[in-house]
PLY file of the C-alpha trace (Angstrom):
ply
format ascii 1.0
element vertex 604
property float x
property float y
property float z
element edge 603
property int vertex1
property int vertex2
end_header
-1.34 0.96 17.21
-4.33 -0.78 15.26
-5.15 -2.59 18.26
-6.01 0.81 19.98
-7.44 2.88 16.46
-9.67 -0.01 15.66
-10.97 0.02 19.82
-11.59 3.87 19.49
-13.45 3.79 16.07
-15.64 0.47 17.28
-16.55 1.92 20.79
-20.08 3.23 20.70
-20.71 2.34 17.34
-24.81 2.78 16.78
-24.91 -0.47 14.24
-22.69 -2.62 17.03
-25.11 -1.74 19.87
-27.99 -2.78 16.99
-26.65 -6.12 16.76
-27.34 -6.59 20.77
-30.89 -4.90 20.31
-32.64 -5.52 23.56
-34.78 -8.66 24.38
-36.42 -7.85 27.49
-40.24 -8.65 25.95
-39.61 -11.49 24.42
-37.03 -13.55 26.85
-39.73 -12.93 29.67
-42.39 -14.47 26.95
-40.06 -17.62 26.47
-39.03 -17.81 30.07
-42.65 -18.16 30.93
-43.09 -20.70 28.74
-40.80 -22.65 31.18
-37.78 -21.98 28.76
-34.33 -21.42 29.60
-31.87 -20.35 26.77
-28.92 -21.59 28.03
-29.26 -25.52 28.27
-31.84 -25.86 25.32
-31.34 -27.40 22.75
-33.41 -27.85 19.08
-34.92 -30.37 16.61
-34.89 -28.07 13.89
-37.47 -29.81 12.06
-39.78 -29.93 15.21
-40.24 -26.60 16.94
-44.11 -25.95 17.03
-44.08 -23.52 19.69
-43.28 -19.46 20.18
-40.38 -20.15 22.79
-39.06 -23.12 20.91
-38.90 -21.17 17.82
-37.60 -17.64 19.74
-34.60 -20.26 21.26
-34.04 -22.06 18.41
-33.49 -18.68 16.70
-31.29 -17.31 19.23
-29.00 -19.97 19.37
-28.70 -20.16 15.70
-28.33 -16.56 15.23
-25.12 -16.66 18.33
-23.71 -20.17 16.02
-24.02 -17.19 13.31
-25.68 -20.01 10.93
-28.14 -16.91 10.01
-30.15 -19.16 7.56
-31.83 -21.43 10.53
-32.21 -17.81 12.67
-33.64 -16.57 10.01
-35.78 -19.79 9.59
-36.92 -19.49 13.21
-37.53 -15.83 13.65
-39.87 -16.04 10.49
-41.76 -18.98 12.68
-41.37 -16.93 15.83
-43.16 -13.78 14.07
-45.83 -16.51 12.88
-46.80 -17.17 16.59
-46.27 -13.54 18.05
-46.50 -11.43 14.85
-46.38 -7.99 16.91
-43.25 -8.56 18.51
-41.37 -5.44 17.47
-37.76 -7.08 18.76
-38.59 -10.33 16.46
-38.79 -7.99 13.25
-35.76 -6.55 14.38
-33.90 -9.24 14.37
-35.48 -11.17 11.49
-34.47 -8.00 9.53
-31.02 -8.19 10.60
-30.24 -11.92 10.40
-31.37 -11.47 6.81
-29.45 -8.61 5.85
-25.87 -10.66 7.40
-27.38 -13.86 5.72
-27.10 -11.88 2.20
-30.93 -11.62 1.76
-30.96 -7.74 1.29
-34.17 -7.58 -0.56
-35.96 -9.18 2.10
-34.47 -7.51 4.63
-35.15 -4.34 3.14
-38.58 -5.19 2.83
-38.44 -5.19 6.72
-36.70 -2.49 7.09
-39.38 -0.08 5.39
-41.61 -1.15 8.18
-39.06 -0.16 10.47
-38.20 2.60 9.23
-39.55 4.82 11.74
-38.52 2.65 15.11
-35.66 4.22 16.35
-34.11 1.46 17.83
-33.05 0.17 14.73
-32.96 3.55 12.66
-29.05 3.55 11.70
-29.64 -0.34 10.55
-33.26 1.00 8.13
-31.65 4.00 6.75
-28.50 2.11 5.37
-30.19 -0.23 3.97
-32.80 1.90 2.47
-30.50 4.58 1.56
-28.32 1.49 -0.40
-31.49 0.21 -1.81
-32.45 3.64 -3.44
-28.38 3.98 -4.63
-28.81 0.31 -6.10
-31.83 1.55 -7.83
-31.05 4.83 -9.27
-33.02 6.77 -6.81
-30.55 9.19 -5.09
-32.81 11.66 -4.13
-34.68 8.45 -1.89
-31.03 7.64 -0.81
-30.59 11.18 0.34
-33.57 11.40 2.52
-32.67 8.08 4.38
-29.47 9.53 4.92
-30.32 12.09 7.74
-27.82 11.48 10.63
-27.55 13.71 12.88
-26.22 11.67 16.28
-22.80 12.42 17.58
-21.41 9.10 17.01
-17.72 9.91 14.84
-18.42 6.50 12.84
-21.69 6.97 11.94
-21.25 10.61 11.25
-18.18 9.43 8.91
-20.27 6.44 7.05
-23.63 8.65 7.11
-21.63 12.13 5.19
-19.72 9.78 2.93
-23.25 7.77 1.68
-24.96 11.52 1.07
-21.80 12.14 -0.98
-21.93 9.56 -3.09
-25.85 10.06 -3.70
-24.55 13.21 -4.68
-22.31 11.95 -7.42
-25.19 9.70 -8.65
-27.39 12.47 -9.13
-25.05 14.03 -11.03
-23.60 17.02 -8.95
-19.64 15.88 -8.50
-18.60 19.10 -7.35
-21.07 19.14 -4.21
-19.83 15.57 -3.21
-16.32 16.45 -3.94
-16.93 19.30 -1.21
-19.22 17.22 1.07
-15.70 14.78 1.55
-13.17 17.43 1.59
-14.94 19.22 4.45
-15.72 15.44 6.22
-14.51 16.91 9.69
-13.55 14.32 12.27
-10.96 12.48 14.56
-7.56 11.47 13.39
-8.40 8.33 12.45
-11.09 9.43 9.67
-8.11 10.62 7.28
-7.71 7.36 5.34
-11.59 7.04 4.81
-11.86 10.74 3.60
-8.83 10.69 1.34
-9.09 7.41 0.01
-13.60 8.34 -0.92
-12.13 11.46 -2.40
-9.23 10.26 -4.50
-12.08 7.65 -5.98
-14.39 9.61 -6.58
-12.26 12.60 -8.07
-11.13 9.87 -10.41
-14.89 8.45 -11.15
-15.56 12.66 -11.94
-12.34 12.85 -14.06
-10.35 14.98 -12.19
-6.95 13.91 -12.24
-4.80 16.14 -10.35
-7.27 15.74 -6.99
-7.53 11.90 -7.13
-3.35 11.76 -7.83
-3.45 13.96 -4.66
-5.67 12.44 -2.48
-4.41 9.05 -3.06
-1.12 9.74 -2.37
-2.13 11.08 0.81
-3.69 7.84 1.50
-0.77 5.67 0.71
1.72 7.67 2.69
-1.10 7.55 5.71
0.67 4.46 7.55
-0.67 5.14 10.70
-4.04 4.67 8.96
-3.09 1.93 6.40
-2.44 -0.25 9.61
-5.77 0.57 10.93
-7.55 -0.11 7.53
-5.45 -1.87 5.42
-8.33 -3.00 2.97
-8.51 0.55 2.16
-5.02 1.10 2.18
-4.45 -1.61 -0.55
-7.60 -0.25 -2.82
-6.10 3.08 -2.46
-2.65 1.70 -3.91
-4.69 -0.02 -6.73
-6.41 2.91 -7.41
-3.20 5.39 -7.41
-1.65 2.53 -10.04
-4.72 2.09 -11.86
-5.03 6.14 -12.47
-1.17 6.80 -13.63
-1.60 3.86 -15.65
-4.67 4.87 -17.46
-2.75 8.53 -17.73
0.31 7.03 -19.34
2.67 7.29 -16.69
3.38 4.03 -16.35
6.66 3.60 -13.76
4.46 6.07 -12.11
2.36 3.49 -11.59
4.49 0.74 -10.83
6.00 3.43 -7.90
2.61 2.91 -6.31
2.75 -0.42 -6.61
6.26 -0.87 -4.98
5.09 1.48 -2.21
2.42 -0.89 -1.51
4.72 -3.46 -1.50
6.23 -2.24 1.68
3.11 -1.81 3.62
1.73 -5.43 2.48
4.60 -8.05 0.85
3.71 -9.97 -1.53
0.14 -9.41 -1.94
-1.32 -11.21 -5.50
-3.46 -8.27 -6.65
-0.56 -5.83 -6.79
1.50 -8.22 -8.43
-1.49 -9.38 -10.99
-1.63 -5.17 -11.86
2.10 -4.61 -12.11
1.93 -7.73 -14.59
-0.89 -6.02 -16.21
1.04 -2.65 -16.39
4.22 -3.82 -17.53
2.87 -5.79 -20.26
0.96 -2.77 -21.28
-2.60 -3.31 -20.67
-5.51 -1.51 -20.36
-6.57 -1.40 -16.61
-9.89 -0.77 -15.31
-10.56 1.34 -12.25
-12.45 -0.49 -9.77
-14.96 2.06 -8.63
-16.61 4.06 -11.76
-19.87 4.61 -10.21
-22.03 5.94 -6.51
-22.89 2.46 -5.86
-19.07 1.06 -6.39
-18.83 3.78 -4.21
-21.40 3.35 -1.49
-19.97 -0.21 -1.41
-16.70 0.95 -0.57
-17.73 2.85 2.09
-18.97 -0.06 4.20
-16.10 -2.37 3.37
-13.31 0.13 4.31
-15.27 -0.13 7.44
-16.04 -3.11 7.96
-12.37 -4.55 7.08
-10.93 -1.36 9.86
-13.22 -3.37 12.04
-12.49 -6.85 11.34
-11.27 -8.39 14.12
-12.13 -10.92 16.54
-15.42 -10.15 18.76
-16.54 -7.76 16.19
-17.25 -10.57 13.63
-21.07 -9.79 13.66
-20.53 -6.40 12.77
-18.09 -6.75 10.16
-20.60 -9.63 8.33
-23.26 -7.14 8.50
-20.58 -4.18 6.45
-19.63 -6.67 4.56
-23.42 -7.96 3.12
-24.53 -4.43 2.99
-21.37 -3.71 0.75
-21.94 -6.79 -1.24
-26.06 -5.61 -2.21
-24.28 -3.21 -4.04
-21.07 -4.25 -5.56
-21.56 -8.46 -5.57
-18.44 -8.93 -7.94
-15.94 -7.02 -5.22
-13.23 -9.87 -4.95
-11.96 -8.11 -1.80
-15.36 -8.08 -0.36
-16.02 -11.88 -0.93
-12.59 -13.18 0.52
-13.20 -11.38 4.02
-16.77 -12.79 3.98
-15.44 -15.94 3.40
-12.54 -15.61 6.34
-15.36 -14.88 8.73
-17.23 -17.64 7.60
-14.13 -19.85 8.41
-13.13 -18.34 12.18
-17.47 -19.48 12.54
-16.52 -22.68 11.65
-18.80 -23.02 8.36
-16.23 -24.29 6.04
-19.05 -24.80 3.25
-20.47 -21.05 3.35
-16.71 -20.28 3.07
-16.19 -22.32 -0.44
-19.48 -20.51 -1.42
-18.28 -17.12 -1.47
-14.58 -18.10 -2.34
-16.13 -19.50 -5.70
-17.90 -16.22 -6.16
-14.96 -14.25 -7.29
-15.04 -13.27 -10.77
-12.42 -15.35 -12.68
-10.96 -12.10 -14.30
-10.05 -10.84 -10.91
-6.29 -10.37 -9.66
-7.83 -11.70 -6.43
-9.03 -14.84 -7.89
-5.90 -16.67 -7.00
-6.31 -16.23 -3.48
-10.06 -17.48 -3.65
-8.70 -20.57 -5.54
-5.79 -20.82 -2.59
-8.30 -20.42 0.68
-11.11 -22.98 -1.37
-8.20 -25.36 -1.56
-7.46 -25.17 2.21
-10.87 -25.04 3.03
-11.92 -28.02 1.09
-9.45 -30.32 3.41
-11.53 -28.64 5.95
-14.60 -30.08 5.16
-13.13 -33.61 5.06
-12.73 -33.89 1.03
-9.15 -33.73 1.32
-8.53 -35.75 -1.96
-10.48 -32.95 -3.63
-8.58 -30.17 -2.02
-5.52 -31.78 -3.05
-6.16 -32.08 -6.91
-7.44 -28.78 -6.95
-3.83 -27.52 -5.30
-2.42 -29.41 -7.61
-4.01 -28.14 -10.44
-3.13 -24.36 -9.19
0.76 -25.30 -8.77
0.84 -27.03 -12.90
-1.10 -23.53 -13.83
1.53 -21.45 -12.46
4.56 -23.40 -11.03
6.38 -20.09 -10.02
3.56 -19.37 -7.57
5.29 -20.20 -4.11
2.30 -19.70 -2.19
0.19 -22.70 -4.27
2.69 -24.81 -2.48
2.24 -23.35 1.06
-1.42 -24.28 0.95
-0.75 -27.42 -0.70
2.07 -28.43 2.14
-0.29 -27.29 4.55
-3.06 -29.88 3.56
-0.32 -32.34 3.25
0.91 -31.99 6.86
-2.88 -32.19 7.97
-3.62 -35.50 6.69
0.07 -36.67 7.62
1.64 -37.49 4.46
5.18 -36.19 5.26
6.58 -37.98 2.30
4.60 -35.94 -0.18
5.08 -32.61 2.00
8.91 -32.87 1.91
8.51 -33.85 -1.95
5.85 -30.86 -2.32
8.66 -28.51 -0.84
12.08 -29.78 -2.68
10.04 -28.84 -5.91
9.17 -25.02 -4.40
13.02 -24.59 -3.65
14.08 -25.78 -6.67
11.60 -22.94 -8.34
13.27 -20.44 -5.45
16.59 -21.21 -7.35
19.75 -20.43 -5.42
18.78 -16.72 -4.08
16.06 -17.31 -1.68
15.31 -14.07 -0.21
13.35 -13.50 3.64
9.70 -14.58 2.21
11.10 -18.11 1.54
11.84 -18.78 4.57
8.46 -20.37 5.34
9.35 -23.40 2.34
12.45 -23.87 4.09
11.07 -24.16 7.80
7.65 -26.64 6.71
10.07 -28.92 4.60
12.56 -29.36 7.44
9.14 -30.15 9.56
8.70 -32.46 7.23
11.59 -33.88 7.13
11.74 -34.05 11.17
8.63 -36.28 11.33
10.34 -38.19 8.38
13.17 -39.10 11.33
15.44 -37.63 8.66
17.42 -35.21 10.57
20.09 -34.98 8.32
18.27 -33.28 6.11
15.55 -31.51 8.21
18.06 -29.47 10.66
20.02 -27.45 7.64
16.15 -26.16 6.98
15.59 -24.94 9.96
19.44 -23.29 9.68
18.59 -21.62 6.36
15.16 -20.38 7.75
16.60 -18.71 10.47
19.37 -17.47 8.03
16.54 -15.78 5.69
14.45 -14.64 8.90
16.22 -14.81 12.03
13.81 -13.34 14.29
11.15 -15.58 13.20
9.91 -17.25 16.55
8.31 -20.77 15.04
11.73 -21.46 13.54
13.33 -20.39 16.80
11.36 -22.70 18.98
11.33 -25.59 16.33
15.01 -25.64 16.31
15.57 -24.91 20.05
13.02 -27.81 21.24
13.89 -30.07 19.05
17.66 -29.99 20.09
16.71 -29.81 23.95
14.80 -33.28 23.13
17.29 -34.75 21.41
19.83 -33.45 23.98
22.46 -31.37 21.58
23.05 -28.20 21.43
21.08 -27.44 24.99
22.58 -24.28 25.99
22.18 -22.77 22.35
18.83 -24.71 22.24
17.16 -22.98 25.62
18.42 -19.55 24.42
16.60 -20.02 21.11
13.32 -20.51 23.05
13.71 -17.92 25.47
14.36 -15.72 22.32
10.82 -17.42 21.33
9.15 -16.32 24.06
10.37 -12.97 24.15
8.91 -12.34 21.11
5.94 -13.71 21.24
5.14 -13.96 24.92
1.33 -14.60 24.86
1.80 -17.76 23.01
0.87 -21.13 24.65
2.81 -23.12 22.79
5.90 -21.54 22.76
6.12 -20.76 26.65
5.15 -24.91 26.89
8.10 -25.35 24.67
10.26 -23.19 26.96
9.00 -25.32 30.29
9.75 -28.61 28.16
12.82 -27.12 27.73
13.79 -26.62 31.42
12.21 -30.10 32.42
14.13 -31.74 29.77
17.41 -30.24 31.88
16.01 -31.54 34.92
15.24 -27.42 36.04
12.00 -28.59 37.70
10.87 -25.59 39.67
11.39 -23.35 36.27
9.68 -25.64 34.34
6.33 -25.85 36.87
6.62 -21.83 36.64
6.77 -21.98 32.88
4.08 -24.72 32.40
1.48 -22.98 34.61
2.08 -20.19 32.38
1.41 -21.87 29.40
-1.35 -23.49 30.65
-3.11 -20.10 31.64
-2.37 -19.07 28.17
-3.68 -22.20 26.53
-6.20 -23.55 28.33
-7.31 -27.59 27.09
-4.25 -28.47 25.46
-3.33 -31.90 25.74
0.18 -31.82 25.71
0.53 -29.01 27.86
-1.35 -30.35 30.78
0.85 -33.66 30.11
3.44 -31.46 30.38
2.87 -30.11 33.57
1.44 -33.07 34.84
5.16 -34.29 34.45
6.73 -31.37 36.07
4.29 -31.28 39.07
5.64 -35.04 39.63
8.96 -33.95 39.78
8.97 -31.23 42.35
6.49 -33.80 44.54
2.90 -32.34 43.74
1.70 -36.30 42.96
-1.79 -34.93 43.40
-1.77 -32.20 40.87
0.55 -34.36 38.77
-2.25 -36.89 38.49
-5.31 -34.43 37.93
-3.02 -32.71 34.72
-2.72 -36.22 33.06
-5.97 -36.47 33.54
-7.23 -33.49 32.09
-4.49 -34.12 29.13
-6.54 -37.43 28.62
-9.52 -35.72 28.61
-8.42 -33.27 25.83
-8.20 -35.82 22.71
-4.14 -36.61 23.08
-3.00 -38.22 20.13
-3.77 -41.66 20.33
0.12 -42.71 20.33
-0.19 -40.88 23.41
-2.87 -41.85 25.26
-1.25 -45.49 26.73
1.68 -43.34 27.74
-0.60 -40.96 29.55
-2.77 -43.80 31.14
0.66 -45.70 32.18
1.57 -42.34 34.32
-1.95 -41.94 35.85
-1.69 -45.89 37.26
1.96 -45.78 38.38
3.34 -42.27 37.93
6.73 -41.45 36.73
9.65 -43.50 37.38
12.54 -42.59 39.69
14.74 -39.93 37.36
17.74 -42.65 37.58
15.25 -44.80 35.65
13.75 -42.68 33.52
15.63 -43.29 30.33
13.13 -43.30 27.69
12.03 -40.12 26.19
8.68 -39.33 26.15
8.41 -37.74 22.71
6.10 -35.27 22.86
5.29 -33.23 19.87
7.09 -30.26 19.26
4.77 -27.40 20.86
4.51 -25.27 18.41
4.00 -27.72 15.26
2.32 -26.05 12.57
-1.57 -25.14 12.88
-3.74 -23.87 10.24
-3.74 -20.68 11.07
-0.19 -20.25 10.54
0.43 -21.48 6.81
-2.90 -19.64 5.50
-1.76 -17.70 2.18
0 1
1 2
2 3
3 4
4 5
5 6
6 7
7 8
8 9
9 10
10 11
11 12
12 13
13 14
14 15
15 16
16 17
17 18
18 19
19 20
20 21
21 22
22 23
23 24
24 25
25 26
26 27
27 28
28 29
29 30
30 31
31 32
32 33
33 34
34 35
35 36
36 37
37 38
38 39
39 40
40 41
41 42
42 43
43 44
44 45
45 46
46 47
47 48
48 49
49 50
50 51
51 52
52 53
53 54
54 55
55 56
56 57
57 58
58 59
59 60
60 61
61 62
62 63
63 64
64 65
65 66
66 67
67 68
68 69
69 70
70 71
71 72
72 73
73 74
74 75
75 76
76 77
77 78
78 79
79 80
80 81
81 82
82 83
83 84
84 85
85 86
86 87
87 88
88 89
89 90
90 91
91 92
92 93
93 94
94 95
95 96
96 97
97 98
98 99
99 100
100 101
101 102
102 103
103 104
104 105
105 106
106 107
107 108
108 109
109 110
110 111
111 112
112 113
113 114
114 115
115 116
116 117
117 118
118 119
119 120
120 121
121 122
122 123
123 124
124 125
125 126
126 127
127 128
128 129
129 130
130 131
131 132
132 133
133 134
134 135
135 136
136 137
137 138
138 139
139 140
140 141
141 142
142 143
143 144
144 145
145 146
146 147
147 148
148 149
149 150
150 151
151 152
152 153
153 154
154 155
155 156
156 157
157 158
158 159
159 160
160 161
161 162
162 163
163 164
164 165
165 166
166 167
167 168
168 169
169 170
170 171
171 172
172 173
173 174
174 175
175 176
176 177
177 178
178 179
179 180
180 181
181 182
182 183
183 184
184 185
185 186
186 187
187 188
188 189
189 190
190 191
191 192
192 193
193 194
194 195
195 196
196 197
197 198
198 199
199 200
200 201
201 202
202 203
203 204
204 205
205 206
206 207
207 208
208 209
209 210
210 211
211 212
212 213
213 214
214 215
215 216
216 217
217 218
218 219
219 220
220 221
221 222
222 223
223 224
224 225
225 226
226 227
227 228
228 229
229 230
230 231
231 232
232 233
233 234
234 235
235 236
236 237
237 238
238 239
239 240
240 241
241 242
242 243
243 244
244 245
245 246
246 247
247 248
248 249
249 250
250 251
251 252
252 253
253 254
254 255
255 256
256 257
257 258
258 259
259 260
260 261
261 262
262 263
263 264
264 265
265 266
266 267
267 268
268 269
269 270
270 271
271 272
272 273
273 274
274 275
275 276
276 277
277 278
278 279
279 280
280 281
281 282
282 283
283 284
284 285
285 286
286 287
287 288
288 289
289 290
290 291
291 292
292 293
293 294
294 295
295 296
296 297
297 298
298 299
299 300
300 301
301 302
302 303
303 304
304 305
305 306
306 307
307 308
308 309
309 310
310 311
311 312
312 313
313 314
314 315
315 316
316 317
317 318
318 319
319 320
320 321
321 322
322 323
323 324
324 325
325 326
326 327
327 328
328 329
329 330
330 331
331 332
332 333
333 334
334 335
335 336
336 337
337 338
338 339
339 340
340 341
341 342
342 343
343 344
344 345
345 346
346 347
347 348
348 349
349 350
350 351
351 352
352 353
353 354
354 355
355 356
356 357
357 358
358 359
359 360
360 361
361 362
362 363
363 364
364 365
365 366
366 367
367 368
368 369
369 370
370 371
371 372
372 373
373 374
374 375
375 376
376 377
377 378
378 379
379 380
380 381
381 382
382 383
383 384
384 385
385 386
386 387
387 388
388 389
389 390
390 391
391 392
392 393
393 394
394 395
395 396
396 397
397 398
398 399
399 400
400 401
401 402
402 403
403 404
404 405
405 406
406 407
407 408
408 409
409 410
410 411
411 412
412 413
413 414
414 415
415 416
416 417
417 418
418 419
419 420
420 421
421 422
422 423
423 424
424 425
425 426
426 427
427 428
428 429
429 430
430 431
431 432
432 433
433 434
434 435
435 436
436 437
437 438
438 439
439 440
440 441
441 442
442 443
443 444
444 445
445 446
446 447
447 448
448 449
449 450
450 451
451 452
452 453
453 454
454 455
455 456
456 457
457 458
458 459
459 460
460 461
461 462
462 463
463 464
464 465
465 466
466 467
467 468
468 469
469 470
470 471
471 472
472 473
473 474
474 475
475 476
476 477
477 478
478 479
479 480
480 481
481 482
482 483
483 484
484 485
485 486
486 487
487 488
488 489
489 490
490 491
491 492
492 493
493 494
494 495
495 496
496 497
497 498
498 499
499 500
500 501
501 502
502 503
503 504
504 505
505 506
506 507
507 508
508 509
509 510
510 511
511 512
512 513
513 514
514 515
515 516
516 517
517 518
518 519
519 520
520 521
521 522
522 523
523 524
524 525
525 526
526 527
527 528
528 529
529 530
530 531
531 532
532 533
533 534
534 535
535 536
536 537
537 538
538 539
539 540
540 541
541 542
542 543
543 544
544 545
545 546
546 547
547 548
548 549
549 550
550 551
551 552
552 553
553 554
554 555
555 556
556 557
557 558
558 559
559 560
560 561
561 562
562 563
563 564
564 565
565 566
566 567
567 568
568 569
569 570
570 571
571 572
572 573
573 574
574 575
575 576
576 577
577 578
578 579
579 580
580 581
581 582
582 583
583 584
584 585
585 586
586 587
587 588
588 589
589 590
590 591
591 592
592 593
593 594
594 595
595 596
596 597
597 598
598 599
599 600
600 601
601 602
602 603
C-alpha cells in the first residue's frame, strides 16, 4: 500500500523533475572541451579549467558530497558566469548542503526563471516566514500548476503565512477547504489539528488529530506525520488535564509504530506529571512541518535527493526538529558519508525524547567510520545510563558482531535477558536470536540452538530466525526434513531475498538435490548479484549436475568478490582441481550461514 501511495504522490512532482534540471548547454560546452563525464575522474585540488570544474561538479553532486559540487559549480560559474543551468544547480546543491542563506541569495536571481520557479519560491517564501515577513512569503507563494503535491505544499505554506500574520481563522479555512486526492488527508488533518492547537482552539485540533491517528492507510504512507500527529494529540490532552486521555493516544500510537522512544519518553513525561511542550507553537514550526511530512512520505530509496532537499528546507526553519535531523542523518548513511551522519546525529537537542536514538545511530555509525573502540565506550556508556534500555544493547551487539568479538556479544546479550526477566514478550525476540548467533560462531551449540527455539517461540514467523535455524541444522545434518521446511517457510516470506533463497539452494545441495539447488542458486544469484558465497555456492552446484565450465567461472567470480579470507584457499583449491567425487567428499565446506546478520538489520 505505501509502496503504491508514495509512487502516486512522487510521480510528476515539479521539485523532483528540478533536481534533473536539464544540461543540454553546458554538457555540449564540456564535451567540446574533449570531456567525457563518464570515465573522468578529479584532482580536487587541481581543476583549472570550465569542463574540469563542470565534471568535477557533476560527479560530486551524483556521490551527493554537495560540499565539493558546490565547490566546483562556484569555480564553474567563475569560468562561464552566464550559464543559467550552473546557477541552477549551484543554488540547489547549496540549499541540500544546508547553506540556505546562500542559496537563497541565488534564488532571488532566479526568481523569475521558470525552470526552477517551484525550487525560488520555497525558498523565498521560507526565507520571508523565517524573517517575519509573511506578506513577502505570501507573494512567493503563487502556485497555480496542476501538480496535486505542489498544490498541497504550495496552499499549506500560504496558510501558515496566514497564521503568522495574524489571521488564524483564514488559515484555519485555507486547510479545511485543501481539496485533493485521497492521499492528501493525513497532510490536511494533521496542518490543521497543529495549527488549531497553535490558535487555541481545542475542540478542532482534538478533532483533527484524531482523524489523523485513526488515518492508517495514510499513517503507512507518512508515518513521520503520523507519529507527530500522535505526539501532538498526547501533548494537547495533556496540557488540557486529561491525562489517560493522553496516554490513549499514546497507546494508539503504539500499535501503528512499537516501541518507538519518543512516545515512551512523553508517556514518562505524562505519567510523572509534567509539563509538556507542544512542538509546533509558531508559522515557521509550521512551514517546517510541511516539508518534512513530505519529505519523510517520500523517503525512500531513488528519491533520496529529493527528500535531502525537504529535509534542508525544513531544517532553515526549525534547526532543533530531532525528527528532522535523524532522517537527514539516515540519508547521509544509505550515501555512504558516515561522518556527515555523526554531524547531524550530534545536533539533536539533549532535552529531546529523540535524543536517545541520535546517541544509538552515532554509536553504530562511529564503528562505521573505523573508530570502533570509540563507538563501543560510547554504547557502553548509554547501556550504564539506562540499563533497562534493550535497544542500547542491540546497537552495542551489533558493533560487537562487526568487529568479531563473539565472546563479548554473547556476554553483551546474557546481561539484556537477564534485564528481560522471565516474561520476554515478541520484541525480545531479536536478544534471543543475535545471542544464539553468537553463541553459534562461539561453536557452543548447546547453548546457541535453545535461542534460536525461544526466538521463534516469541516470533514465529520471523524469517532470519527461520533460516538461521533451518541452515544451520541442514549443515550440521540434524533435523533436515524440519530444517528444509523452515527455509522454504523463509523464502515464502520473504521471497526477494538473496540470502535466504541461497540458504534454501544450500539447503537442497547439502541433501545431494542438485538440480533444485542449481534452480535455487541461479535465483539467488539474480537476486544478489556479487555475493561471494553465493556464486561459491553455485559454483558447487553447477559441478554437481556436470556444468565444470560454469562451475569454474562462479568460483571465480566468488574470488573476485572479497570471500573471507578463510575462504579464499578453499575457493582456489576448487578452481585448480574441482570438487572431489561425492563418495569422497567428506569434509564440509562451512560456509557462512546466508543470512548472518548485516547492518541493516540490527539498526534501532
Amino acid at each position: 500500500m505505501r509502496q503504491s501511495l508514495v509512487s502516486r504522490i512522487l510521480a510528476g512532482t515539479a521539485l523532483v523533475l528540478l533536481l534533473g534540471v536539464a544540461q543540454t548547454s553546458v554538457a555540449l560546452a564540456a564535451a567540446a572541451a574533449g570531456k567525457t563525464e563518464e570515465a573522468e575522474s578529479f584532482d580536487l585540488t587541481a581543476v583549472d579549467s570550465f569542463a574540469g570544474a563542470y565534471l568535477a561538479a557533476r560527479t560530486a553532486e551524483a556521490d551527493r558530497d554537495y560540499g565539493n559540487a558546490v565547490r566546483f559549480y562556484r569555480k564553474a560559474l567563475e569560468l562561464a558566469p552566464n550559464e543559467l543551468e550552473l546557477q541552477q544547480r549551484l543554488m540547489i546543491t547549496l540549499l541540500m548542503n544546508g547553506e540556505f542563506d546562500e542559496g537563497a541569495k541565488i534564488a532571488r536571481t532566479l526568481e523569475k526563471d521558470p525552470a526552477v520557479e517551484r525550487v525560488t519560491s520555497v525558498t523565498l517564501a521560507f526565507q520571508a516566514i523565517r524573517d517575519g515577513d509573511y506578506d513577502d512569503a505570501l507573494t512567493s507563494l503563487k502556485y497555480q500548476g496542476p501538480n496535486d503535491l505542489d498544490r498541497l505544499m504550495n496552499q499549506l505554506l500560504v496558510a501558515w503565512a496566514n497564521f503568522g500574520n495574524g489571521k488564524s481563522k483564514e488559515a484555519l479555512a485555507l486547510v479545511k477547504d485543501l481539496d485533493g486526492p485521497g492521499w492528501y488527508d493525513i497532510f490536511r488533518n494533521y496542518n490543521l489539528g497543529i495549527m488549531a492547537a497553535a490558535a487555541g482552539d481545542i475542540d478542532t485540533a482534538r478533532s483533527a488529530l484524531t482523524d489523523t491517528i485513526t488515518d492508517r492507510n495514510g499513517g503507512a504512507t507518512a508515518p513521520d506525520t503520523f507519529a507527530r500527529a500522535v505526539m501532538a494529540l498526547a501533548t494537547l490532552e495533556a496540557g488540557a488535564g486529561n491525562k489517560q486521555k493522553a496516554l490513549d493516544a499514546l497507546s494508539a500510537g503504539d500499535e501503528m509504530i512499537t516501541n518507538y522512544a519518543p512516545f515512551n519518553a512523553l508517556r514518562q513525561a505524562i505519567e510523572a506529571g509534567k509539563t509538556v511542550e507542544p512542538a509546533v507553537k509558531t508559522a515557521a514550526q509550521g512551514a517546517a512541518g510541511v516539508l518534512f511530512s513530505i519529505g519523510g512520505a517520500l523517503n525512500r530509496e531513488g528519491a533520496e535527493d529529493t527528500v535531502m532537499l525537504y529535509l534542508q528546507l525544513s531544517r532553515a526553519l526549525d534547526k532543533d526538529a530531532a525528527d528532522t535531523l535523524i532522517l537527514l542523518g539516515g540519508i547521509a548513511e544509505k550515501a555512504e558519508q558516515p561522518e556527515k551522519a555523526i554531524a547531524f546525529y550530534r545536533d539533536v537537542p539533549a532535552a529531546s525524547p529523540m535524543r536517545r536514538i541520535s546517541e544509538l545511530q552515532l554509536g553504530l555509525t562511529l564503528a562505521l567510520t573505523g573508530k570502533v573502540d570509540e563507538a563501543r565506550k560510547h554504547l557502553q556508556a548509554l547501556i550504564a545510563s539506562d540499563p533497562q534500555d534493550i535497544r542500547s544493547y542491540l546497537a552495542y551487539g551489533s558493533v560487537l558482531s562487526d568487529a568479531k568479538d563473539y565472546a563479548a556479544m554473547a556476554e553483551n546479550y546474557d546481561r539484556a535477558v537477564e534485564i528481560i526477566g522471565a516474561r520476554p514478550v515478541r520484541n525480545h525476540w531479536s536478544v534471543f536470536f543475535q545471542r544464539g548467533i553468537a553463541y553459534e560462531r562461539l561453536k557452543k551449540w548447546d547453548k546457541a540452538e535453545p535461542d534460536f527455539n525461544k526466538a521463534l517461540e516469541l516470533n514465529p514467523e520471523q524469517p532470519q530466525v527461520l533460516n538461521y535455524l533451518g541452515y544451520s541444522w541442514v549443515d550440521m545434518n540434524r533435523n533436515l526434513q524440519q530444517g528444509l521446511e523452515m527455509i522454504k517457510k523463509a523464502v515464502e516470506l520473504r521471497p526477494d531475498d538473496g540470502y535466504i533463497v541461497d540458504s534454501l539452494g544450500w539447503a537442497y545441495y547439502r541433501l545431494g538435490r542438485f538440480d533444485e539447488a542449481v534452480v535455487e542458486l541461479e535465483r539467488a544469484i539474480e537476486l544478489k548479484a556479487g555475493d561471494a558465497t553465493i556464486n561459491d555456492h553455485l559454483g558447487d552446484a553447477y559441478w554437481r549436475v556436470g556444468r565444470k565450465l560454469e562451475a569454474t567461472y562462479q568460483w571465480k567470480r566468488a574470488l573476485a568478490s572479497e570471500p573471507e579470507e578463510t575462504e579464499v584457499p578453499k575457493i582456489q583449491a576448487k578452481i585448480d582441481k574441482g570438487l572431489p567425487p561425492l563418495e569422497a567428499d567428506a569434509a564440509k565446506i562451512e560456509p557462512k550461514p546466508a543470512d548472518a546478520p548485516k547492518k541493516d538489520d540490527k539498526k534501532t
